[in-house]
C-alpha positions as CSV (number, residue, x, y, z in Angstrom):
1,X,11.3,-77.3,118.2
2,X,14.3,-75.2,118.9
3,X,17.0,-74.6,116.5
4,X,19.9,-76.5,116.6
5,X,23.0,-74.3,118.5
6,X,25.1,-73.5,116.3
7,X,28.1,-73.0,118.8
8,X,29.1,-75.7,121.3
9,X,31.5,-74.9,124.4
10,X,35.4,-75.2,124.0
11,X,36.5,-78.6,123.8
12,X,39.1,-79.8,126.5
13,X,42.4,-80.5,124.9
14,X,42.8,-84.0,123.6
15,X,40.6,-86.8,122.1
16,X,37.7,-87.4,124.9
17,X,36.4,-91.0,123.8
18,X,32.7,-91.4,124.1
19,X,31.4,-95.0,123.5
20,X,28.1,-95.3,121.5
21,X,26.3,-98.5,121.5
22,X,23.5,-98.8,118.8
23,X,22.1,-102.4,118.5
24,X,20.0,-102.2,115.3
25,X,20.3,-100.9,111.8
26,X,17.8,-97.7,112.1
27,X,20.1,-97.1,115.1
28,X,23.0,-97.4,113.1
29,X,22.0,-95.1,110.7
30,X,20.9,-92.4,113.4
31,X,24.2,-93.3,115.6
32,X,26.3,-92.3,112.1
33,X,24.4,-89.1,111.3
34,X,25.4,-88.1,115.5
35,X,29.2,-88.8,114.8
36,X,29.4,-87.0,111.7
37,X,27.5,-84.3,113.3
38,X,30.3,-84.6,116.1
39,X,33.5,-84.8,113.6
40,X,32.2,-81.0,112.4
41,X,31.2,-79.6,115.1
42,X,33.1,-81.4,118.0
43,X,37.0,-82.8,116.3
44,X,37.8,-84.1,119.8
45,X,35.3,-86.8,120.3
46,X,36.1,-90.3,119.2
47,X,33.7,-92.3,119.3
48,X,34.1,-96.7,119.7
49,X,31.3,-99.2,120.5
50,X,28.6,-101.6,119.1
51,X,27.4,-100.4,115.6
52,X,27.2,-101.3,112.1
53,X,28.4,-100.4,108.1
54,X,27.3,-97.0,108.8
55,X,28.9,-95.9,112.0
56,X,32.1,-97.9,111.2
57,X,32.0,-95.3,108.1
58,X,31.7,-92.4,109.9
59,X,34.6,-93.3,112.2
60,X,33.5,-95.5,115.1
61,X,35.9,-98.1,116.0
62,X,33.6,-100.8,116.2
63,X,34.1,-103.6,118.7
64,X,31.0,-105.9,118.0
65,X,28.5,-105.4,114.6
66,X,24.8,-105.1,115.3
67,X,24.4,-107.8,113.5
68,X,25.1,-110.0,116.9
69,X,22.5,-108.1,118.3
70,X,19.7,-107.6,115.7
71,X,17.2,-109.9,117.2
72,X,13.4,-109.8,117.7
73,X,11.1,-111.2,120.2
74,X,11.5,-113.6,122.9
75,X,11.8,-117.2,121.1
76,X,13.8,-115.4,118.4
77,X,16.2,-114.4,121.0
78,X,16.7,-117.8,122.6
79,X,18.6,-119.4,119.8
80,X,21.2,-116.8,120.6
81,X,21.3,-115.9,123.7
82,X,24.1,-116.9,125.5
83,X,26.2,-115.2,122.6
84,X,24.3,-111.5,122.9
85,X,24.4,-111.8,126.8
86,X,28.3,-112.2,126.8
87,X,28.6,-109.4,124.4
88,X,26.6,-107.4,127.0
89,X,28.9,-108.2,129.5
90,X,31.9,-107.6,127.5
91,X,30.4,-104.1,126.9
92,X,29.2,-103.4,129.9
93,X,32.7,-104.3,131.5
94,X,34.3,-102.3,129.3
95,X,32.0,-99.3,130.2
96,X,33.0,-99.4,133.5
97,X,36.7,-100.5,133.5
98,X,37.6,-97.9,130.7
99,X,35.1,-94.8,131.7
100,X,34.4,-93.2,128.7
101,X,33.7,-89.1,128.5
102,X,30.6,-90.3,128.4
103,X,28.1,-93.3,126.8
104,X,25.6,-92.6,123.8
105,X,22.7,-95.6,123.8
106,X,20.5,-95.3,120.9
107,X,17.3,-97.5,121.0
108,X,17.8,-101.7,122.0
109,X,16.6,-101.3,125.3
110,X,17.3,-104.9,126.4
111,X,20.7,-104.9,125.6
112,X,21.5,-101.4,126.4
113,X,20.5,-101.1,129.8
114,X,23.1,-103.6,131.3
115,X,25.5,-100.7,129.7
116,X,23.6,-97.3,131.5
117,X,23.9,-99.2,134.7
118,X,27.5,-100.3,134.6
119,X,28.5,-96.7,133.3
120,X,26.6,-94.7,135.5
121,X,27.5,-96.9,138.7
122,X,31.3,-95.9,137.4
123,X,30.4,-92.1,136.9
124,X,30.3,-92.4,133.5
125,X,27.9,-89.5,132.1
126,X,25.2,-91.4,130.3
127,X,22.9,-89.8,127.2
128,X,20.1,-92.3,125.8
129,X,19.1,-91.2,122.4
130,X,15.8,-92.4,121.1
131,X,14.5,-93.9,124.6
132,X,12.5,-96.9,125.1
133,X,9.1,-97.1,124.3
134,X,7.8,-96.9,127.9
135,X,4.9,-95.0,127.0
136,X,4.0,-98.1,125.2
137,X,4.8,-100.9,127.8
138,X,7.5,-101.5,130.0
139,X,6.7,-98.6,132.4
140,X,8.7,-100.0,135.1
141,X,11.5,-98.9,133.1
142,X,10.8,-95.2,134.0
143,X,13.0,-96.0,137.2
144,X,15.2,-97.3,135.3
145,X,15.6,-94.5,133.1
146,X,15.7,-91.9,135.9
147,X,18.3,-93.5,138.1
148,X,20.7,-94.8,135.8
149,X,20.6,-92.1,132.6
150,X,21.5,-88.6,133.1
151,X,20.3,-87.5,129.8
152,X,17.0,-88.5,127.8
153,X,16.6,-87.2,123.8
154,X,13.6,-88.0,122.5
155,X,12.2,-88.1,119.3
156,X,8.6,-87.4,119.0
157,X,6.7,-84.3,120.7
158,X,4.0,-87.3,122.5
159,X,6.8,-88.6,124.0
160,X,8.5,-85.8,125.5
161,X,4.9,-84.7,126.7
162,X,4.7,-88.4,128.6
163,X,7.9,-88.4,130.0
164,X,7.3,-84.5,131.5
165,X,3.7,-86.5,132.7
166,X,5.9,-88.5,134.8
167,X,8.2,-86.1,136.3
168,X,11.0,-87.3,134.3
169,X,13.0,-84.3,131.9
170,X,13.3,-85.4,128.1
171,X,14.7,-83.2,125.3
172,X,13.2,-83.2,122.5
173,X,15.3,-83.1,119.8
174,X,13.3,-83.9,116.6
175,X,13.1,-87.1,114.5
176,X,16.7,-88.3,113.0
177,X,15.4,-89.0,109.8
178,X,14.3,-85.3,108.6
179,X,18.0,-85.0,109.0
180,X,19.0,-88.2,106.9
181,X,16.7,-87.8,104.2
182,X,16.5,-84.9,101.3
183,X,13.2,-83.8,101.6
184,X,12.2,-82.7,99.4
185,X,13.7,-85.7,97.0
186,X,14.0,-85.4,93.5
187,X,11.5,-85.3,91.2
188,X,9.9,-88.7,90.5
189,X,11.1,-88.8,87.0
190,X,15.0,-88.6,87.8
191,X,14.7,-91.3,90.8
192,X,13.4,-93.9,88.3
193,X,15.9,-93.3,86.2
194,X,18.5,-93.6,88.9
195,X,16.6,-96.9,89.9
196,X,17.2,-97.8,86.4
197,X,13.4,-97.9,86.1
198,X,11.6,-97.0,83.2
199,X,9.7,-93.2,83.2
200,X,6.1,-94.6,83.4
201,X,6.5,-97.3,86.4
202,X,4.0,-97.8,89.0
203,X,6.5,-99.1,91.7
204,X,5.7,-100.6,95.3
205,X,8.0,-100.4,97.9
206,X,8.2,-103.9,99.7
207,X,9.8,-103.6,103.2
208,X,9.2,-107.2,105.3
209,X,11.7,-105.7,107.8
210,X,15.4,-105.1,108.7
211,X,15.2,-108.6,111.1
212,X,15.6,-112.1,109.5
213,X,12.5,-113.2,111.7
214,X,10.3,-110.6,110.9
215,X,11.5,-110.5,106.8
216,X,10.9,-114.2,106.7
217,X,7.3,-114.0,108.3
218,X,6.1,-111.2,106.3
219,X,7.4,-111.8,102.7
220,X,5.2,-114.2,101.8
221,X,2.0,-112.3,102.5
222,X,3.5,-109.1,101.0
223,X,4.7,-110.9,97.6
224,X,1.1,-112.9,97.9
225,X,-0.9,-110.1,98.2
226,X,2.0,-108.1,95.0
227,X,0.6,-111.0,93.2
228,X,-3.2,-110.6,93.7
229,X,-3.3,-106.8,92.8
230,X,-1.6,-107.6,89.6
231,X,-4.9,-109.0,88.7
232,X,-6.4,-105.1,89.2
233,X,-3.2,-103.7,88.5
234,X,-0.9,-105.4,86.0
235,X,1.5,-102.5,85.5
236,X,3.2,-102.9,89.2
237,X,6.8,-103.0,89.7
238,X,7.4,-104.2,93.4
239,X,10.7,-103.4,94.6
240,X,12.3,-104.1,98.0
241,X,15.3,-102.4,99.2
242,X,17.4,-105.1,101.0
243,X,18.4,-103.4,104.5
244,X,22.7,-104.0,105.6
245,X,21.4,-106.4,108.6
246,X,19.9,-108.6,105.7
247,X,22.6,-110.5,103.8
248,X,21.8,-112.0,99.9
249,X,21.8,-115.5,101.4
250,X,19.1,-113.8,103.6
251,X,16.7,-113.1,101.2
252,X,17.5,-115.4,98.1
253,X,14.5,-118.1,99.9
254,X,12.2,-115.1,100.4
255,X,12.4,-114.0,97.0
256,X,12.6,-117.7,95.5
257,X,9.5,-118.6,97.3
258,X,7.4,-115.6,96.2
259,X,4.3,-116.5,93.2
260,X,6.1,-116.6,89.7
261,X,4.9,-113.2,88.3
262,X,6.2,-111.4,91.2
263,X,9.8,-112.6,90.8
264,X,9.5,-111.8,87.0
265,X,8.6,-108.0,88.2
266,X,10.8,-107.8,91.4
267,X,13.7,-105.4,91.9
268,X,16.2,-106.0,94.3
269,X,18.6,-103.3,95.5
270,X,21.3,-102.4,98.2
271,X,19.4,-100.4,100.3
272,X,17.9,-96.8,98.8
273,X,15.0,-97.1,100.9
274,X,14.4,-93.4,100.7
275,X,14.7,-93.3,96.3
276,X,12.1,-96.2,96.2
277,X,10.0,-95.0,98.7
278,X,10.0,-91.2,97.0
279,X,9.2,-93.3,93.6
280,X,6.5,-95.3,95.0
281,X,2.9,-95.1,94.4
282,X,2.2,-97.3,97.8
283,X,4.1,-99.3,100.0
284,X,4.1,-102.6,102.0
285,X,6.0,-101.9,105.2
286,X,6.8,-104.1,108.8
287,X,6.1,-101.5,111.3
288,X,9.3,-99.7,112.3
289,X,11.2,-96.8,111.3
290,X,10.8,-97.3,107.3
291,X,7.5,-96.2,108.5
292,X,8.6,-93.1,109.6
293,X,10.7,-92.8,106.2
294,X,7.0,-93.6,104.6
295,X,5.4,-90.3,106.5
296,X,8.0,-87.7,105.7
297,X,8.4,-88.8,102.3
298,X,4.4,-89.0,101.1
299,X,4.2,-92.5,100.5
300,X,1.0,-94.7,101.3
301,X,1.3,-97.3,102.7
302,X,0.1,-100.5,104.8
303,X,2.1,-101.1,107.7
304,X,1.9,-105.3,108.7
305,X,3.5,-107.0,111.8
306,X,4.5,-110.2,112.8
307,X,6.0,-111.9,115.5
308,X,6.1,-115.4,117.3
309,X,3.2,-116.2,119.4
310,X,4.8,-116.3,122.5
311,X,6.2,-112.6,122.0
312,X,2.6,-111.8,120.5
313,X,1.0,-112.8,123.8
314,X,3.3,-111.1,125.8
315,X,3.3,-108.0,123.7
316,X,-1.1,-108.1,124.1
317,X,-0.9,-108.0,128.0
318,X,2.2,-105.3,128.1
319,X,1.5,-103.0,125.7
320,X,-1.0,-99.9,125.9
321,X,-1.2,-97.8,123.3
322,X,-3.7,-98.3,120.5
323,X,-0.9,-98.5,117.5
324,X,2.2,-99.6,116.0
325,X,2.7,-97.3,113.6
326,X,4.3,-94.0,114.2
327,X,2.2,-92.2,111.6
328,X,-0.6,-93.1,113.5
329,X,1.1,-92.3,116.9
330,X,1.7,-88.6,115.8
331,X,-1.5,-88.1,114.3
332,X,-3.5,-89.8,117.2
333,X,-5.8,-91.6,114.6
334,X,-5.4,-94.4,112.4
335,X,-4.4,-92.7,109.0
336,X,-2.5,-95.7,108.0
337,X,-3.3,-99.9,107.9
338,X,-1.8,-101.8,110.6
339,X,-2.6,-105.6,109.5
340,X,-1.3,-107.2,112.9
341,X,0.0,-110.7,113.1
342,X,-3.2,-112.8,112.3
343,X,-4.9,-110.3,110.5
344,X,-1.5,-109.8,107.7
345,X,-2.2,-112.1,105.3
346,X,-2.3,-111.7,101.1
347,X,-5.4,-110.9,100.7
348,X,-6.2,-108.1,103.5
349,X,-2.6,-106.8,102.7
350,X,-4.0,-106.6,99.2
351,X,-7.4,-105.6,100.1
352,X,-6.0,-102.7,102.2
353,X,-3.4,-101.5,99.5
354,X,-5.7,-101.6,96.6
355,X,-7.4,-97.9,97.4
356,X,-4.3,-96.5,97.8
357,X,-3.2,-97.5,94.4
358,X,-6.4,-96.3,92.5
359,X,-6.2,-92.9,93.4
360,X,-9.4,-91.1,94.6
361,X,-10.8,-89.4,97.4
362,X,-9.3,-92.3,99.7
363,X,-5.3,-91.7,98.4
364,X,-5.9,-87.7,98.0
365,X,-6.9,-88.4,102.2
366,X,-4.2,-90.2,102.9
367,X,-1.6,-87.9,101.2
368,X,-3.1,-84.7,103.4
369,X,-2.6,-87.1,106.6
370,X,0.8,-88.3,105.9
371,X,1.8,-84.3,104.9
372,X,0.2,-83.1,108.0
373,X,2.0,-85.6,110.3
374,X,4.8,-85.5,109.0
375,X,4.3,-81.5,109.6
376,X,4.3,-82.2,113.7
377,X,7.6,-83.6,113.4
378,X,9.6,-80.5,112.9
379,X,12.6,-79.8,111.2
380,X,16.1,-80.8,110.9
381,X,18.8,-80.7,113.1
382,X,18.2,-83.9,115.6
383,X,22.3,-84.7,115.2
384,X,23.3,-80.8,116.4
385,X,20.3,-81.1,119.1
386,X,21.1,-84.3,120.3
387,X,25.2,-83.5,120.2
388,X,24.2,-80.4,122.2
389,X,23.1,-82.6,124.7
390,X,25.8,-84.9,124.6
391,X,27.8,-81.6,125.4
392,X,25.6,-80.7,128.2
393,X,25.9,-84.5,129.9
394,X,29.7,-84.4,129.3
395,X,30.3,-81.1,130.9
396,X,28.3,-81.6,133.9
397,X,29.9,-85.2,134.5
398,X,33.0,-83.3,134.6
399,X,32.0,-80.4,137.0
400,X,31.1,-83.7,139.4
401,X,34.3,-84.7,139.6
């Protein structure tokens, strides 16, 4: 991985706007560590767009929250799809009419594609950070990707490799979240007591997902199978760390509905995803980037997914890779769980979890897999990298001109 530059070209006089569009909350948070990254290193930029919390914090001028966007699957989409597709075209309008320095997509594919084409068709330089998942289905999308994006950062060293594969440049740039998180946290003892937790907990991080469809489907099984290892394990504090794109109202039925010993245990809080999963002795996870977050902060874990049956069926005839889990993607093996729609109920969520709670030679395993894949993802700097190439796109759209 190479270092991240540590000088960037003179800026051109003036504020350059650059719209960013990230349509889901891990995008959010990897959209807001790229503008701060840019109010250091590049003062000029200003950045507007579709985002959330995070990137409104940082400085974006949002025009839309991700929460109109932070949908999942194809009958979860239909309820709302009239609304998302005239956002899209509201965006994608404004794209082209107001021609931006340049356009930043992060991730959300299916909304963010309407945008690349509308920009580039207006000569708008345009950067996709954190690409689609084409090596995992979709590969029509290449084209997509070579004609109407000028710049591809990527995020793991497989997918770079694939992208080269198909004659298609990709900077690597390193995974966002060695940048977000403090590795290495602080010692176990001091994130209790910031959790407020007492020295000697045994905590497990329960994560049913950022998406209302995907939290509602798995946190039953995940409280369920809290509640059947309390038989083995009676000590167990489960706590879930609600994500922004989850409101209170959200999760009040999830957590109302859950076996009565669990609610006696659970702990809610506002996020700290990284504190509980640092703190945790396992973890219960919907496969997505909290899985990542799992890998580079040591935590086992059992990664569950589940999605309408419709989008299930599509997803078995389009997809071709053999995981979900990007632990598993890195290390080319399965290292970690994935209970897959059907197959994540209580008790195999349970059954799968149990080991990794009891210590032995089958946690002692999983913590040298996790360290070693976590290892392959490099170090910091994916902000500077990917603002570098940001820079790059921005200069050679002007030299067209």
């Amino acid at each position: 991985m190479p270092e991240a530059p540590a000088v960037f070209s003179a800026p051109p006089r003036g504020r350059a706007r650059v719209m960013i569009s990230a349509g889901e909350p891990s995008g959010d948070m990897h959209a807001a560590a790229l503008v701060r990254e840019a109010a250091a290193r590049r003062p000029d930029l200003a950045f507007f767009g579709l985002g959330g919390d995070l990137m409104a914090a940082a400085g974006v001028e949002l025009l839309a929250h991700l929460r109109e966007t932070a949908l999942m699957g194809f009958t979860e989409l239909l309820g709302s799809l009239r609304r998302v597709l005239k956002l899209r075209s509201r965006l994608a309008a404004l794209a082209a009419a107001e021609k931006p320095a340049a356009l930043v997509l992060i991730d959300s594919p299916d909304f963010n594609f309407a945008l690349a084409k509308a920009a580039k068709r207006a000569g708008v330089p345009v950067v996709w950070y954190i690409c689609p998942q084409v090596w995992a289905w979709r590969r029509g999308r290449l084209k997509l990707l070579r004609d109407f994006v000028d710049r591809r950062a990527v995020i793991f060293p497989f997918e770079a490799d694939f992208f080269r594969r198909a004659g298609l440049p990709a900077d690597l740039v390193g995974h966002p979240l060695l940048d977000e998180l403090r590795l290495p946290p602080k010692p176990k003892a001091e994130i209790l007591q910031d959790l407020e937790l007492p020295p000697e907990s045994r905590v497990v991080a329960v994560l049913p997902g950022s998406r209302r469809a995907m939290a509602k489907r798995l946190a039953g099984p995940m409280f369920g199978a809290i509640d059947l290892l309390l038989d083995r394990f009676p000590d167990l504090t489960p706590a879930v760390p609600r994500a922004q794109s989850l409101s209170p109202d959200d999760l009040r039925p999830l957590i109302e509905a859950a076996p009565e010993r669990v609610r006696r245990r659970l702990k809610i809080y506002d996020g700290r995803s990284a504190e509980i999963l640092a703190s945790a002795e396992a973890a219960l996870l919907a496969s997505g980037t909290s899985t990542v977050e799992a890998t580079l902060l040591g935590a086992p874990m059992v990664a569950a997914y589940r999605t309408s049956a419709l989008s299930w069926l599509a997803a078995r005839l389009l997809v071709r890779t053999p995981f979900v889990t990007a632990a598993n993607l890195v290390a080319g093996r399965a290292i970690v769980p994935e209970l897959l729609q059907s197959q994540a109920t209580a008790g195999n969520l349970a059954a799968a979890l149990a080991p990794l709670l009891a210590g032995g030679d089958r946690r002692a395993q999983t913590l040298k897999d996790l360290a070693e894949t976590a290892a392959r993802l490099g170090g910091p700097g994916a902000a500077a990298r990917t603002l570098a190439v940001l820079t790059q796109a921005m200069e050679a759209g002007r030299a067209r001109v």
